[in-house]
N, C-alpha and C positions, 0 to 999 in steps of 0.2 A: 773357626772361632777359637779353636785352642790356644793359637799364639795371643789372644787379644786379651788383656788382663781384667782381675775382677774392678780395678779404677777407675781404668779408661774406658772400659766398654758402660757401667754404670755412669760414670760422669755425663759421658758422650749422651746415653738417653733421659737423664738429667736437665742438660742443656738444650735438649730438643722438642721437653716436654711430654715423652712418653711414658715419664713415671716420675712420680712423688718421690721416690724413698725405695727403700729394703732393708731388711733386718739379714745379716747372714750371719750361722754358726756355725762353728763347727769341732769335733775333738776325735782324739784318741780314746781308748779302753781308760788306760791311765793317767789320763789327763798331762799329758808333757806336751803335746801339742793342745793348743785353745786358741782358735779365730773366731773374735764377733766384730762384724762390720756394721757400721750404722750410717746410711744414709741418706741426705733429702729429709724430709719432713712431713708431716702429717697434719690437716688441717681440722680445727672444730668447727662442730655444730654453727660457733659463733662467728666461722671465717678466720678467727686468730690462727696463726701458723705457729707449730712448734716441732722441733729437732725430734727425730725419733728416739724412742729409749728403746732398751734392751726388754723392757718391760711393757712394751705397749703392745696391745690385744688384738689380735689378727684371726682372720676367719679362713679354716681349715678347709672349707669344703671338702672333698672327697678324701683327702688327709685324714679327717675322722676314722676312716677306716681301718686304718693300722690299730689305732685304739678300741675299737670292737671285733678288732681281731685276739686281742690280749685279751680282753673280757672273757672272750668264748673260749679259747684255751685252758683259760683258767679254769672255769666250770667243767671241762674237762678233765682237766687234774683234780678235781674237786668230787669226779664222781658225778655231776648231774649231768652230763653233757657225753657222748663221744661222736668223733670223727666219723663213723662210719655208721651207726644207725640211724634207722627209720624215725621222722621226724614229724610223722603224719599227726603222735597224738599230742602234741605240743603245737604245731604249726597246722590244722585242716586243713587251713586256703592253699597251704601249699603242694598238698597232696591233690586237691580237689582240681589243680591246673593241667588241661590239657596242651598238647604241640600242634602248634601253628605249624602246619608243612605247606601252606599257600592258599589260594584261591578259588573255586570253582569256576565255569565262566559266567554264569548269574552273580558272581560277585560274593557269593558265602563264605566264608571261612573254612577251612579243611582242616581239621580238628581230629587227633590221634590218640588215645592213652597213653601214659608214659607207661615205658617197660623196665623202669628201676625207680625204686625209691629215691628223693634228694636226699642228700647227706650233709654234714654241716662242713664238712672239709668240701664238697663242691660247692656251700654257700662264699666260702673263704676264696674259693681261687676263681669266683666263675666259671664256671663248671655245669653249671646246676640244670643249665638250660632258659636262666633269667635273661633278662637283656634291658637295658634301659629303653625304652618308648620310642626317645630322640634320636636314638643312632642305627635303628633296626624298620627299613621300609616297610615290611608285611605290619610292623605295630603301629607305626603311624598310620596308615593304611586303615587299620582295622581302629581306631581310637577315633581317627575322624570318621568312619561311616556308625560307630558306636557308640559314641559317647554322647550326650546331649548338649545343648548350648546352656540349658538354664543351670542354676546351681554349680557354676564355677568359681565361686567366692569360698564354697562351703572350706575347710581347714580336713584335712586329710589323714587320717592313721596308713601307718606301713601298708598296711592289708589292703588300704582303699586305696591308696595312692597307686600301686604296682600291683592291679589288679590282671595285669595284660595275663594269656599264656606263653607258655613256652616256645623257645624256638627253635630247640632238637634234644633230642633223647637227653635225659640225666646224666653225666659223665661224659656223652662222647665227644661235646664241642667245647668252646671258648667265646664267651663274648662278656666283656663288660657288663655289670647289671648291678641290682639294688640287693645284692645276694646279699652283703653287709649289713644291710639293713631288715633285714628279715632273720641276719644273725642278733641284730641288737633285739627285735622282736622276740624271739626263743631265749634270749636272754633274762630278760622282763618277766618271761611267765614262768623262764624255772625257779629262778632267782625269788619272785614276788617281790622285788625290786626296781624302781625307778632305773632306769642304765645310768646315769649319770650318778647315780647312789653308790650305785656299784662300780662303775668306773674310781668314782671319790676315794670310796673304800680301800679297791686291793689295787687301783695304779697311781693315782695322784697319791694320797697319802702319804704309800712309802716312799716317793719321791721327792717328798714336802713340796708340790704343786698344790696351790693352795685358788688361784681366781681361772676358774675352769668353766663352761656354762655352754649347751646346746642354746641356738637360737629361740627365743630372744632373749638376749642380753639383759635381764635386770636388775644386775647387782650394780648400785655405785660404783662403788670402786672402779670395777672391772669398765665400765662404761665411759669412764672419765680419762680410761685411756686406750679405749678403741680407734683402730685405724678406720677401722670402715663406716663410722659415725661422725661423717660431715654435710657439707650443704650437696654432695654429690651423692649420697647415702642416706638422707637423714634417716632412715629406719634402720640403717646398720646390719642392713641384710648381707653385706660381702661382692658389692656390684663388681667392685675392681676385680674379685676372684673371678670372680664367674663369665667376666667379658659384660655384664650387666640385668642379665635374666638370674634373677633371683625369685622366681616365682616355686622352686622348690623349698626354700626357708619359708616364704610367705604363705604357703599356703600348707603347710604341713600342722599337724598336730600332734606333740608328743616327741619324744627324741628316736631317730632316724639315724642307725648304727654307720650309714653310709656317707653321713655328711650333715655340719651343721653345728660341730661344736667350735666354739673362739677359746686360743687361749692364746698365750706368748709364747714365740720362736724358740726363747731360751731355752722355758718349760718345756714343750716338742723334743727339742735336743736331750734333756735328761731322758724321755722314755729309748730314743732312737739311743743314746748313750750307755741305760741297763741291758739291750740288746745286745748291741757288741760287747759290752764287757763281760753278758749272760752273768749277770753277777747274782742272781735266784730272787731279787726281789722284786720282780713281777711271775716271775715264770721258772720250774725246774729246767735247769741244766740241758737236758733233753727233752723238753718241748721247745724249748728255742732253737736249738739243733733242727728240728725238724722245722721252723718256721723257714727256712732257710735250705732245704730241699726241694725239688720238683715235683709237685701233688698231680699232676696230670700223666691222665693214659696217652698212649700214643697217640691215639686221634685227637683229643683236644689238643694235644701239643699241636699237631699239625694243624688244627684249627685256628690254634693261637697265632703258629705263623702265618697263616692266612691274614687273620687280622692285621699282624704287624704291616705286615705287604699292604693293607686294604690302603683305603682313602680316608680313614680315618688312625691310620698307622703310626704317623708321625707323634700326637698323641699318645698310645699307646706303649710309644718305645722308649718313653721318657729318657731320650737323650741319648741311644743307644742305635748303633746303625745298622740299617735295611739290612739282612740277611746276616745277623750277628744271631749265635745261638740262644737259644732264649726258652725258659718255662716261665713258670707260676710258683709263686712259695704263697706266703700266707703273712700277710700280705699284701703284695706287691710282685712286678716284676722282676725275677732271677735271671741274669746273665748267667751263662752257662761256660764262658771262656774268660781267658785270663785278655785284658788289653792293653797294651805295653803302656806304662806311664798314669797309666789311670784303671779304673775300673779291675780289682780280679775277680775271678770265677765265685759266682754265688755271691752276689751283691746283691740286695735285698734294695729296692728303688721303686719309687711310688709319688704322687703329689697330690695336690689339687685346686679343680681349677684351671686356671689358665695358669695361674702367678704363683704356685706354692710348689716346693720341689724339698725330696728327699733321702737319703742314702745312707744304709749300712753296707758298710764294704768290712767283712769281716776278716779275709786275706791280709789287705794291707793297715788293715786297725784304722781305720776310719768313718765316720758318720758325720752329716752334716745337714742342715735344713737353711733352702734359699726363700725367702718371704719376699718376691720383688711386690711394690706396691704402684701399681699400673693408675693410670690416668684415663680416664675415663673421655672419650670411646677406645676401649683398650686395644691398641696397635697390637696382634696376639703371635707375629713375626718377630717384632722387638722381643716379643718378654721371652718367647720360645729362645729366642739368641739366647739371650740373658742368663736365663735359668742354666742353659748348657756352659756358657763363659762360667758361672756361678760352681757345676758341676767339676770342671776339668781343672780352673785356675787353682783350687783350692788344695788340689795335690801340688803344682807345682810351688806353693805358699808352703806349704808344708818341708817340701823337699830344699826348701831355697832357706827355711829355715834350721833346719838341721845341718846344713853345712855353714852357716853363720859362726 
């Protein structure tokens, strides 16, 4: 897909009806290079069609989590918070979780103590021993022989929602999970702040991000120019992100550090943009530094590569290939090599969703955020291309520019 540009390969799935639109940004430290692409359109409530703006409200899904990763950092620098303690008297449920190491042959659950505390830096990198429900057989497993049929409408806090256990020791694995969300949780109680409060506070503020909102959506404003509020959405939960299962926004209660906040690409690009320029106003100089380090022990690492490798890898590797060196930062996925033409070492890379994609490459001074905006039943091969075309073209835009 690298030779295929970011024009043609959007035009192409355009014309084919696999997506609406896309918003892409992207810049330098120093802003000498600035690409925003706009294209395709976005449909209302009403059915009327209109041209995308640079300023139209796009739902983050798992994207959120770069931004509850800044929250908890900060409370770190702030003194309420560190990496590395015990988190039992702030978080119980979290403590009170035992590990899942499988089944008996009656069908019971095998259930272990943990043998280390979680930490808020294995909440950050997945680490923890979390896992999301959906991607981990022994939980669905154990969710469907447990969980009831009645009262599935009920609205969810963090604590009820990812009630599962663990599914290995504290520190020694890697799998994706709602660890984010339990960072936004810990956040809330030291804080005694709303996350969104607090978010307001110390990242959008100094950013002058001003229309920011966890699901649901009820500012005017902000809703008057949502993508994801049409006749194919009318609830504006973010179908096109998610492939269409939006029943994590809908049934949630409360704001969910892991996913769920809308706001604009643009806006997105300024925080991914204070990163790379580490310019102190989200975060000391050396907390950003270390966002952008490997937080994982040997064995998760080796865990992680497992994942990468798994069946669910290709997600995980957000756009980076099968046996390419790889940790954890915080976060997002860290490449750990230089790759000629694109990507250097310690590239900070994450998305969410299916359709949301994005990158700090601090090496060769670049950041960028792709918002393709999928058509609903989301072709999730297309958008996969896409996002990668989206990835790779943007260096060579770059590069094709500077010798202009």
């Amino acid at each position: 897909m690298a030779e295929v540009s970011i024009d043609t390969a959007f035009d192409a799935a355009l014309n084919d009806g696999k997506i609406n639109g896309a918003i892409i940004c992207a810049t330098d430290s120093r802003g000498q290079f600035t690409y925003e692409k706009l294209l395709g359109e976005r449909t209302l409530l009403s059915g009327e069609k209109q041209p995308h703006q640079l300023d139209d409200v796009c739902c983050l899904a798992s994207a959120t989590k770069l931004m509850a990763a800044v929250a908890a950092l900060q409370c770190v620098e702030d003194g309420l918070l560190s990496l590395t303690d015990d988190l039992s008297t702030i978080v119980p449920e979290l403590a009170a979780k035992q590990v899942l190491t499988g089944f008996s042959e009656d069908g019971k659950p095998i259930l272990e103590p943990p043998k280390h505390h979680i930490t808020l830096e294995m909440l950050l990198t997945h680490s923890s021993g979390l896992a999301y429900h959906f991607i981990n057989p022994n939980l669905l497993r154990l969710r469907k022989e447990t969980t009831p049929a009645a009262g599935t409408d009920k609205k969810l806090r963090v604590e009820e929602l990812f009630k599962d256990p663990l599914i290995f020791q504290p520190g020694t694995g890697w799998m994706y999970s709602p660890g984010l969300d339990f960072a936004g949780l810990i956040i809330e109680r030291i804080t005694k702040q709303p996350l969104i409060d607090r978010m307001q506070q110390r990242i959008f503020t100094p950013l002058d991000i001003t229309e920011v909102q966890f699901y649901p959506v009820t500012s005017d404003t902000m809703r008057a120019k949502m993508v994801d509020l049409n006749p194919s959405d009318p609830e504006g939960s973010g179908k096109a992100v998610t492939g269409g299962d939006t029943s994590i926004n809908l049934r949630t209660s409360g704001a969910f550090g892991g996913h769920g906040l809308f706001m604009t690409p643009a806006d997105y690009l300024k925080v991914l943009h204070s990163l790379l320029a580490n310019d102190s106003k989200l975060l000391n100089p050396e907390t950003v530094n270390s966002m952008f380090e490997n937080h994982l022990t040997s064995a998760a690492t080796s865990s992680l590569e497992a994942a990468l490798a798994g069946p669910v890898g290709p997600h995980f590797r957000v756009g980076t290939e099968l046996g390419s060196k790889a940790g954890y930062g915080m976060s997002g996925l860290l490449t750990l090599e230089d790759v000629e033409g694109w990507y250097g070492s310690n590239t900070l890379t994450w998305g969410g969703g299916l359709t949301f994609a994005w990158f700090i490459d601090r090496k060769n001074d670049l950041c960028g955020v792709g918002a393709v905006q999928a058509s609903l039943p989301t072709d999730g091969q297309v958008v996969a291309e896409l996002k990668q075309v989206f990835r790779r073209d943007i260096y060579r835009i770059r590069e094709a520019r500077s010798k202009a």
